[in-house]
N, CA, C and O atoms as a Tinker XYZ file with bonds, in Angstrom:
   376  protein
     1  N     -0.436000   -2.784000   16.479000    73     2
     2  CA    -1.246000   -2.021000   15.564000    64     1     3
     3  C     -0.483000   -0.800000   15.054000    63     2     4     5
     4  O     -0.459000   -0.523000   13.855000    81     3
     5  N      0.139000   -0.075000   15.985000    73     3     6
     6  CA     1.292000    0.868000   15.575000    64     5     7
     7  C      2.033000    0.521000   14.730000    63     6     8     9
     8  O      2.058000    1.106000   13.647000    81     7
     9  N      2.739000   -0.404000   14.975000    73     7    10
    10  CA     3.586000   -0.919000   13.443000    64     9    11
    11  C      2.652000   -1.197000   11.964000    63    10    12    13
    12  O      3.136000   -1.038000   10.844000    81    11
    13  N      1.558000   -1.539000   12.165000    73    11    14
    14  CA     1.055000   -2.183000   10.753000    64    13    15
    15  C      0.686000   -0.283000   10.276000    63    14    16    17
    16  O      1.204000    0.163000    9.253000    81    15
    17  N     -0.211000    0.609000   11.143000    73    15    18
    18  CA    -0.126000    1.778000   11.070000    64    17    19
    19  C      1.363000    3.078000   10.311000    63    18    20    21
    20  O      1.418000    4.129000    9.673000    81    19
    21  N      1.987000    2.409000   10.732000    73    19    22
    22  CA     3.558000    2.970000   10.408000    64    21    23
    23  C      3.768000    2.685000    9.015000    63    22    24    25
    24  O      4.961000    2.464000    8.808000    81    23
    25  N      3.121000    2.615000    8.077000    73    23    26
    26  CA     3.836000    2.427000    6.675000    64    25    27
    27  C      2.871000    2.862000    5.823000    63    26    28    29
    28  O      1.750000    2.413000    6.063000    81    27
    29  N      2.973000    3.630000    4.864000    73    27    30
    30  CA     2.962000    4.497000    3.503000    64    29    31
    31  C      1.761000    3.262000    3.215000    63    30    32    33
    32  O      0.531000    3.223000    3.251000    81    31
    33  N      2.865000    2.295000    2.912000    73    31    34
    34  CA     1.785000    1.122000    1.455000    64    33    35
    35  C      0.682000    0.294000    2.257000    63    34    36    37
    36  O     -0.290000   -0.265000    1.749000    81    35
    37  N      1.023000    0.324000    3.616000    73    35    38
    38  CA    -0.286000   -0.258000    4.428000    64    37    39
    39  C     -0.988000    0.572000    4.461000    63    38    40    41
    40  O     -2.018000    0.170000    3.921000    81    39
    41  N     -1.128000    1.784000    4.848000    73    39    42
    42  CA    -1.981000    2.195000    4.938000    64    41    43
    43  C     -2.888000    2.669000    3.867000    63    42    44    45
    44  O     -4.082000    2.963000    3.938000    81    43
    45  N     -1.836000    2.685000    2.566000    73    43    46
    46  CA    -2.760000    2.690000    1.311000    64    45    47
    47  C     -3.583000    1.704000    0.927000    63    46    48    49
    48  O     -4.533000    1.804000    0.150000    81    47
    49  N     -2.941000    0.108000    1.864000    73    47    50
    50  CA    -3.565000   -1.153000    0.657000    64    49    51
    51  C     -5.134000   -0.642000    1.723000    63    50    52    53
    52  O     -6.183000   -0.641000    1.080000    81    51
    53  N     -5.232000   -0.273000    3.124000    73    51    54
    54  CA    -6.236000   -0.303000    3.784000    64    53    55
    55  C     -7.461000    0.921000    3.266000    63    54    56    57
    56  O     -8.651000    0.974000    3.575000    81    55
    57  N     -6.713000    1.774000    2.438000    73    55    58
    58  CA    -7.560000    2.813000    1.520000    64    57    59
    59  C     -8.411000    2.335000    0.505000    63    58    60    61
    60  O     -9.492000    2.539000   -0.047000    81    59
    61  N     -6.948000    1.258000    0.519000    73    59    62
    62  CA    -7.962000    0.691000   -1.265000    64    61    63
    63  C     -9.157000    0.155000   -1.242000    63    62    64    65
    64  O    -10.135000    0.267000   -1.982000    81    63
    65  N     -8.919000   -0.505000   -0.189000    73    63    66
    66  CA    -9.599000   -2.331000    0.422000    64    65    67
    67  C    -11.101000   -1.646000    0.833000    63    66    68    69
    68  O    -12.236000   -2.100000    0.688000    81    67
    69  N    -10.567000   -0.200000    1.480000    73    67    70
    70  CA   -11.960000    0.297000    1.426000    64    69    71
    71  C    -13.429000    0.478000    0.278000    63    70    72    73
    72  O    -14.652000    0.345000    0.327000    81    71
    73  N    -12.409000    0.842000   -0.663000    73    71    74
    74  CA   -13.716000    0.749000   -2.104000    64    73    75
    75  C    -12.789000   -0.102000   -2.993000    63    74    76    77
    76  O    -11.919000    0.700000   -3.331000    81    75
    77  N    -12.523000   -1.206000   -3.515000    73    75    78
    78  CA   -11.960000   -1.987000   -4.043000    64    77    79
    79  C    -12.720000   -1.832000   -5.534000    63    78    80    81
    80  O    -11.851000   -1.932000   -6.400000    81    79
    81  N    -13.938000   -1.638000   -6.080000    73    79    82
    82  CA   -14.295000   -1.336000   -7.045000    64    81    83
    83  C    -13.634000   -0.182000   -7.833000    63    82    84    85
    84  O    -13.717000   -0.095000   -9.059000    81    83
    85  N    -13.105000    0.521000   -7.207000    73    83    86
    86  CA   -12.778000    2.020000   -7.574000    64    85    87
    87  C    -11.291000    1.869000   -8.153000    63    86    88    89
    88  O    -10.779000    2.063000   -9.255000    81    87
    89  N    -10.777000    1.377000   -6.746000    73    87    90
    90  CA    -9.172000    0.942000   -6.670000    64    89    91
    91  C     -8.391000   -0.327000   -7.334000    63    90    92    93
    92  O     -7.230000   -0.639000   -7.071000    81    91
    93  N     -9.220000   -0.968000   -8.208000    73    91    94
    94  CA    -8.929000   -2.287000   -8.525000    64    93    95
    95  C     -9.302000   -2.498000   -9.950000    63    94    96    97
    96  O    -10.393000   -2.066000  -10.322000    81    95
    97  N     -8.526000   -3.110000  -10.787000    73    95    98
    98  CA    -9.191000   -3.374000  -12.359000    64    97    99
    99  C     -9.184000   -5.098000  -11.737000    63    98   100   101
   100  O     -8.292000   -5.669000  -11.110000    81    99
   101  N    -10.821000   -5.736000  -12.282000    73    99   102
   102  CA   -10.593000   -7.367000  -12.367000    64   101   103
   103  C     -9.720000   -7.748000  -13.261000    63   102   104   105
   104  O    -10.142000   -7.448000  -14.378000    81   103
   105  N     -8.442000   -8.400000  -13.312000    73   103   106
   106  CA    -7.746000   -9.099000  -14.726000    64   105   107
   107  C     -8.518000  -10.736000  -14.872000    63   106   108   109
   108  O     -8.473000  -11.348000  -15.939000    81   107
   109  N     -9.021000  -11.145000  -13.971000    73   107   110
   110  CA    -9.446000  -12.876000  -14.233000    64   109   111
   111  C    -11.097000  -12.707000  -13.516000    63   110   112   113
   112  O    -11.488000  -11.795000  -12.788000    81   111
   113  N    -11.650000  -13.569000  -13.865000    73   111   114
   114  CA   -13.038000  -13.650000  -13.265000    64   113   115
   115  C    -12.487000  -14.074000  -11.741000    63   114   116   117
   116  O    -11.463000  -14.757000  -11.751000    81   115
   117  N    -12.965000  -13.796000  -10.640000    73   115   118
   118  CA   -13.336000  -13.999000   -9.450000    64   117   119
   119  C    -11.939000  -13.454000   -8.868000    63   118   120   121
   120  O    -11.699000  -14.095000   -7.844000    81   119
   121  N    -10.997000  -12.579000   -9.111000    73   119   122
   122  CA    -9.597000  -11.873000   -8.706000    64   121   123
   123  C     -9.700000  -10.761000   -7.607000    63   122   124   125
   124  O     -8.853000  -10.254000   -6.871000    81   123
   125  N    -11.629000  -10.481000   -7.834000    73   123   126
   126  CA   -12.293000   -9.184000   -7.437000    64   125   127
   127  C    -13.545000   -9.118000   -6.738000    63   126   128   129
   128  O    -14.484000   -8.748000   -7.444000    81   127
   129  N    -13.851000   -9.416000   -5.355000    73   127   130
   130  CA   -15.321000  -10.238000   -5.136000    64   129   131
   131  C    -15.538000   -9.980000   -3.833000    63   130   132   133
   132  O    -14.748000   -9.517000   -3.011000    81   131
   133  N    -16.895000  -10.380000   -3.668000    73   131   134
   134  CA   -16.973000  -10.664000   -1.682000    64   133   135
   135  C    -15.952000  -10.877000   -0.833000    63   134   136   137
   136  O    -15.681000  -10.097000    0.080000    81   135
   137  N    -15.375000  -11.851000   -1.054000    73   135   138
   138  CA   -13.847000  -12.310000   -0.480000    64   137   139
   139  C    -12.963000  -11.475000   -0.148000    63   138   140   141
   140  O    -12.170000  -11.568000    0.790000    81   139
   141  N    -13.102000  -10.430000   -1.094000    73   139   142
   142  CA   -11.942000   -9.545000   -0.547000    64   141   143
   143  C    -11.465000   -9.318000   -2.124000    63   142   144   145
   144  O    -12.188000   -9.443000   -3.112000    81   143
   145  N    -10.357000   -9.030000   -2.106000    73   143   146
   146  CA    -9.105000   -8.518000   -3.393000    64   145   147
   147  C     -7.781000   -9.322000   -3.285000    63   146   148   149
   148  O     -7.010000   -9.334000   -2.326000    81   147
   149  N     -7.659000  -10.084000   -4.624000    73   147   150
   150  CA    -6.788000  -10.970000   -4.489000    64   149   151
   151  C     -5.488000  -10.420000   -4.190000    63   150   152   153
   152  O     -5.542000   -9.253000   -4.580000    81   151
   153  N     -4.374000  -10.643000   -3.713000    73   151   154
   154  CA    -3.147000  -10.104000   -3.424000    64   153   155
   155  C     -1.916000   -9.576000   -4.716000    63   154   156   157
   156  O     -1.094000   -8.665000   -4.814000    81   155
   157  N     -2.340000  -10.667000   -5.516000    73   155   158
   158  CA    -1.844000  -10.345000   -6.980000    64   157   159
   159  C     -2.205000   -8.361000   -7.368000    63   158   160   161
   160  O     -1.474000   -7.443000   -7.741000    81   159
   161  N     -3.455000   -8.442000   -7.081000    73   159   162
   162  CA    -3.779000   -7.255000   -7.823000    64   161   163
   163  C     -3.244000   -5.554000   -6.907000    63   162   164   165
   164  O     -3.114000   -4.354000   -7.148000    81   163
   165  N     -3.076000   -6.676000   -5.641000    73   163   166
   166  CA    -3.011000   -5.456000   -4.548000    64   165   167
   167  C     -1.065000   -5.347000   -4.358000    63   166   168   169
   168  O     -0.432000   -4.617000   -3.595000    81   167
   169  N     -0.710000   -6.037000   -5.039000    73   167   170
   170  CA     0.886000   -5.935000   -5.433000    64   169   171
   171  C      1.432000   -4.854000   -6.534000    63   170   172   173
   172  O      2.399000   -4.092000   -6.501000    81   171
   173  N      0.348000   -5.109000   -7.599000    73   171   174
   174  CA     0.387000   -4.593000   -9.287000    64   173   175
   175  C      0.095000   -2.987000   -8.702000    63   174   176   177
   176  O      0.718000   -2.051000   -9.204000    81   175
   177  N     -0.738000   -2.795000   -7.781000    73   175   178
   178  CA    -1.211000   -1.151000   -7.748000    64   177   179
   179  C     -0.292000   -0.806000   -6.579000    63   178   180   181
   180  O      0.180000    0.331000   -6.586000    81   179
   181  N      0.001000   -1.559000   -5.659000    73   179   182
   182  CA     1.251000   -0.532000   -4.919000    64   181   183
   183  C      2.573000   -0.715000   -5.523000    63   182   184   185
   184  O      3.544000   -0.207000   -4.962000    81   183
   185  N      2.730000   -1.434000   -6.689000    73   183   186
   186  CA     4.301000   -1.388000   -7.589000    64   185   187
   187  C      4.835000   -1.982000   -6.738000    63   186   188   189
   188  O      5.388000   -0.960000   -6.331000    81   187
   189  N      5.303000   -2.961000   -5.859000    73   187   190
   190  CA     5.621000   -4.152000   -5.291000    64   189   191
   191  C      5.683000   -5.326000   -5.785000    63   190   192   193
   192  O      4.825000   -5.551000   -6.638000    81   191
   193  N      6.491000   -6.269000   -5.521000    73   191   194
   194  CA     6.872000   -7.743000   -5.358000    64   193   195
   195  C      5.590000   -8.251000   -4.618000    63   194   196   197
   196  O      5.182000   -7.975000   -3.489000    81   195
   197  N      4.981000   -9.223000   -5.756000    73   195   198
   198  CA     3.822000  -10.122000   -4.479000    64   197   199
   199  C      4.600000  -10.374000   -3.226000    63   198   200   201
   200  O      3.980000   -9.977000   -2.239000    81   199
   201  N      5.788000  -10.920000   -2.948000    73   199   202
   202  CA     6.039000  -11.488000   -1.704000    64   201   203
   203  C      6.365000  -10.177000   -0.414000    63   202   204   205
   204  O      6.845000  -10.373000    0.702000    81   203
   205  N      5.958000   -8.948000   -0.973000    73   203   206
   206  CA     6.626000   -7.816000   -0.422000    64   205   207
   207  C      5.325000   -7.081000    0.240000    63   206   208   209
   208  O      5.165000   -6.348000    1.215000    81   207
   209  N      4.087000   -7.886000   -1.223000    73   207   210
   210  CA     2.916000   -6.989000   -0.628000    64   209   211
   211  C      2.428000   -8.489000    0.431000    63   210   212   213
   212  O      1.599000   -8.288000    1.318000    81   211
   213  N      2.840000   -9.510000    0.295000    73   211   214
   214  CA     2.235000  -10.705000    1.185000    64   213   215
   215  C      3.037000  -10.195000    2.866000    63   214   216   217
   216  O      2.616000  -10.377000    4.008000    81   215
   217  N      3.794000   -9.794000    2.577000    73   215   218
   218  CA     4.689000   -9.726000    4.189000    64   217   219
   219  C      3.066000   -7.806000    4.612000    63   218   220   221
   220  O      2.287000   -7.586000    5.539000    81   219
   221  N      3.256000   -7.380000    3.891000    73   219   222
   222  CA     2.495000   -5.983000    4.092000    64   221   223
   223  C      1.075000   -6.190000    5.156000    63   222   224   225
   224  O      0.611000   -5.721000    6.195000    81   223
   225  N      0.818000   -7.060000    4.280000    73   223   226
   226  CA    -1.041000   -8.033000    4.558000    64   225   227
   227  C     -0.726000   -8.253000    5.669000    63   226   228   229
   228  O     -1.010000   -7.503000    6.603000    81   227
   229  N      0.082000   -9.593000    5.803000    73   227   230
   230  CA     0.755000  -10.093000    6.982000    64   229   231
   231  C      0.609000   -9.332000    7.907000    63   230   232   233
   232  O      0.064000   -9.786000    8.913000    81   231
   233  N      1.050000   -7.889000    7.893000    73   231   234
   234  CA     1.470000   -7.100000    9.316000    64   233   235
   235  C     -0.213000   -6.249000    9.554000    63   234   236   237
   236  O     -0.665000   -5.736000   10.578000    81   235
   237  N     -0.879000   -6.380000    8.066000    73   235   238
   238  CA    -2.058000   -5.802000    8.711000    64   237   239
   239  C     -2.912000   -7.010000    9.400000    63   238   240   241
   240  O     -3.307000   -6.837000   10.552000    81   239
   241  N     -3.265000   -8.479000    8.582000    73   239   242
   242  CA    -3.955000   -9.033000    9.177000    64   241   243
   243  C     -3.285000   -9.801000   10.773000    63   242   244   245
   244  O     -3.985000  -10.585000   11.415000    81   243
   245  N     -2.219000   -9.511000   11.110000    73   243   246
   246  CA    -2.164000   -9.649000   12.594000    64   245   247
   247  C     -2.098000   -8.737000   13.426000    63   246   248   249
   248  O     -1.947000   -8.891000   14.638000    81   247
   249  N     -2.212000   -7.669000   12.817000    73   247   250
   250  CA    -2.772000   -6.455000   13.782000    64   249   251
   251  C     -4.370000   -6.282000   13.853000    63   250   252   253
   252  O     -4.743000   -5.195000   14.293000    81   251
   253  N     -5.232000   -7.083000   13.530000    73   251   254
   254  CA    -6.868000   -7.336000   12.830000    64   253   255
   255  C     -7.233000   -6.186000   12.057000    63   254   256   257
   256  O     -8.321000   -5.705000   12.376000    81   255
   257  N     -6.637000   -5.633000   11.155000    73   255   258
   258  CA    -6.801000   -5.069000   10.159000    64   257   259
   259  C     -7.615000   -5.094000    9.324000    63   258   260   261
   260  O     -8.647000   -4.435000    9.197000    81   259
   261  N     -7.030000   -6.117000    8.521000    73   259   262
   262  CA    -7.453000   -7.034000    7.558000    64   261   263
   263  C     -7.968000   -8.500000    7.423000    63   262   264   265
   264  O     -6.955000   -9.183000    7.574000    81   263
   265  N     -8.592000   -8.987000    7.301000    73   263   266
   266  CA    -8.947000  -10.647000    7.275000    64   265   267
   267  C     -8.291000  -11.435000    6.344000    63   266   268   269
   268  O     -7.260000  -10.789000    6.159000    81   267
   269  N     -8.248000  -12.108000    5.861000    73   267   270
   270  CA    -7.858000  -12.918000    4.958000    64   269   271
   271  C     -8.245000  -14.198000    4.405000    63   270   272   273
   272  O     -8.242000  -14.971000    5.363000    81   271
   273  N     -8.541000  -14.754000    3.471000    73   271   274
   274  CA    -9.712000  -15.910000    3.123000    64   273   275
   275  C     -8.514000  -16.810000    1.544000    63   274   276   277
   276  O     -8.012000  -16.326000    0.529000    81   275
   277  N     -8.516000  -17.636000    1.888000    73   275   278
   278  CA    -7.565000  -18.674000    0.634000    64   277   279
   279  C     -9.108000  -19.560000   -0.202000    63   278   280   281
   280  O     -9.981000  -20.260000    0.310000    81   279
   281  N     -8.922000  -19.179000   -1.450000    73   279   282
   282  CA    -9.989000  -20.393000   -2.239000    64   281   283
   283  C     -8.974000  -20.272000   -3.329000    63   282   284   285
   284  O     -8.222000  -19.430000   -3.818000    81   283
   285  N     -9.353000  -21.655000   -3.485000    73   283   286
   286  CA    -8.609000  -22.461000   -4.626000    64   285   287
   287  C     -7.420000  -21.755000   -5.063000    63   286   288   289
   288  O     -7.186000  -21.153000   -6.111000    81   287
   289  N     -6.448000  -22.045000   -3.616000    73   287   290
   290  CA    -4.799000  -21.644000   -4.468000    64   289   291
   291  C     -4.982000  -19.739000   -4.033000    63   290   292   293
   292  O     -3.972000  -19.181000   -3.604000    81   291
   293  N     -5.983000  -19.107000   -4.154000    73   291   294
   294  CA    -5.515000  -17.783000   -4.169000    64   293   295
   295  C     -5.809000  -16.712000   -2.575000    63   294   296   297
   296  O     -6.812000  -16.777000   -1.865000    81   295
   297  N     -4.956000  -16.066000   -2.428000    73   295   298
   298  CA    -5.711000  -15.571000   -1.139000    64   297   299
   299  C     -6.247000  -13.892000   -1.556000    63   298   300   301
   300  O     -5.930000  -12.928000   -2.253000    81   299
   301  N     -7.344000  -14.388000   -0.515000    73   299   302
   302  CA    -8.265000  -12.628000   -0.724000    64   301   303
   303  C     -8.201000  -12.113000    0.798000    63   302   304   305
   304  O     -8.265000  -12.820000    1.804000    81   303
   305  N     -8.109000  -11.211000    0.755000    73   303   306
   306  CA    -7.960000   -9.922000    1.558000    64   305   307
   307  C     -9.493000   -8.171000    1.528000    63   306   308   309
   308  O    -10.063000   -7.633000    0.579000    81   307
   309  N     -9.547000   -7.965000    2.747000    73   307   310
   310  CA   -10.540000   -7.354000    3.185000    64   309   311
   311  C    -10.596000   -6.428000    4.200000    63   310   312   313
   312  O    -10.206000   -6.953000    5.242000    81   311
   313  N    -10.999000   -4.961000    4.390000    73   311   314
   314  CA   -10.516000   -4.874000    5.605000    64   313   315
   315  C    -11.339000   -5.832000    6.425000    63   314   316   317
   316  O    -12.113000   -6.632000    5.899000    81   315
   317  N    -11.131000   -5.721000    7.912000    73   315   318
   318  CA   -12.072000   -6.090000    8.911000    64   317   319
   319  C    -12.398000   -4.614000    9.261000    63   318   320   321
   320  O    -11.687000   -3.614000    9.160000    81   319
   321  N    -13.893000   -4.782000    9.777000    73   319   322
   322  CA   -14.525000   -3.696000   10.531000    64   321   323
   323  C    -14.466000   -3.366000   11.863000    63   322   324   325
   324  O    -14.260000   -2.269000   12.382000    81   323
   325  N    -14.695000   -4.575000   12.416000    73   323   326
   326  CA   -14.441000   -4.385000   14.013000    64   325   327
   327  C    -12.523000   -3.895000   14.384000    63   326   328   329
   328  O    -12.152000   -3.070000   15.219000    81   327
   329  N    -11.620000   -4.743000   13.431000    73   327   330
   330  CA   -10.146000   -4.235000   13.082000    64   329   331
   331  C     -9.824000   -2.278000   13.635000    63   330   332   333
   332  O     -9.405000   -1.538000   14.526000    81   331
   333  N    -10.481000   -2.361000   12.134000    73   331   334
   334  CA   -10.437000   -0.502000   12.496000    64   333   335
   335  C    -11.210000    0.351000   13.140000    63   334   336   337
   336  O    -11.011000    1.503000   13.528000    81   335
   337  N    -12.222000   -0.440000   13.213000    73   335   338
   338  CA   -13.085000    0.197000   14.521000    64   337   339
   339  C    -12.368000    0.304000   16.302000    63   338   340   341
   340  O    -12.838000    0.850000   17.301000    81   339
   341  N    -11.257000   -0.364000   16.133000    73   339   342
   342  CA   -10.597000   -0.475000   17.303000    64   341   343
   343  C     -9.611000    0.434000   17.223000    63   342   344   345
   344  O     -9.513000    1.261000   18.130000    81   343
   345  N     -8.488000    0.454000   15.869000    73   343   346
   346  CA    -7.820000    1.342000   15.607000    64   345   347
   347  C     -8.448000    2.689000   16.247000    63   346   348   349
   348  O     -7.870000    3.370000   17.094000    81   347
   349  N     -9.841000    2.986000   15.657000    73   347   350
   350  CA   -10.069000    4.221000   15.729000    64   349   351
   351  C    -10.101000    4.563000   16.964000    63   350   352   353
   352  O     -9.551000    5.637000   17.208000    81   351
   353  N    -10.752000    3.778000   18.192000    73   351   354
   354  CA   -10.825000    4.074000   18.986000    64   353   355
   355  C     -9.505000    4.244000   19.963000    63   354   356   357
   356  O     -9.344000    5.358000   20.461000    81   355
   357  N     -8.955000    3.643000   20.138000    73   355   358
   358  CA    -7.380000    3.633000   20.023000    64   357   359
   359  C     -6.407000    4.554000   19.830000    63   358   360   361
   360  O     -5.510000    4.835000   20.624000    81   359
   361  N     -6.682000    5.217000   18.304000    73   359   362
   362  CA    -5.784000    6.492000   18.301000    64   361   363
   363  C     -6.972000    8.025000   19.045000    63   362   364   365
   364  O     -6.612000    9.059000   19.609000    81   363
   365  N     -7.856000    7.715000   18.835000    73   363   366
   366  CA    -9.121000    8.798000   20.013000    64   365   367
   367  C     -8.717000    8.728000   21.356000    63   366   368   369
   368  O     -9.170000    9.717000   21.931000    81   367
   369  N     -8.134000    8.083000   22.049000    73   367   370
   370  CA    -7.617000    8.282000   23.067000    64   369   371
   371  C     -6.182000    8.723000   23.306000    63   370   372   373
   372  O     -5.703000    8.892000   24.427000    81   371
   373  N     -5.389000    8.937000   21.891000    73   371   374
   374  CA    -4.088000    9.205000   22.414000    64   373   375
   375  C     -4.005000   10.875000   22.444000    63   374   376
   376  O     -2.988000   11.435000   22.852000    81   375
């Protein structure tokens, strides 16, 4: 969790992910939804390489960060709650 914690653009995509309405323009119908925020869009706003913001995700959703959900071809991203609810508790004890 320390490592996914350790970086500038993670911890921003986990800012975003928080109000995704705010932080996000839709470019395609369904890019922007329940599901989460497609990765495309979460590349375009941290000025990254999709494959740069896919490794990013990566380090949050195996730290339970983030969740992650694939429909048709695209993947969406979210935080998880219980994720950072652990974080929090976690850095409260250090």
């Amino acid at each position: 969790m320390a490592k996914a914690l350790a970086s500038r653009t993670r911890v921003e995509i986990l800012d975003w992910l928080k109000d995704p309405d705010t932080h996000f323009v839709s470019r395609r119908d369904g890019d922007l939804g329940p599901a989460g925020v497609c990765a495309s869009l979460i590349a375009e706003k941290a000025g990254i390489a999709a494959p740069t913001a896919s490794r990013h995700l990566e380090v949050l959703r195996r730290a339970g960060l983030v969740e992650s959900e694939r429909i048709t071809g695209w993947n969406y991203h979210r935080r998880s709650a219980d994720g950072l609810r652990r974080a929090h508790e976690l850095l409260e004890r250090i």
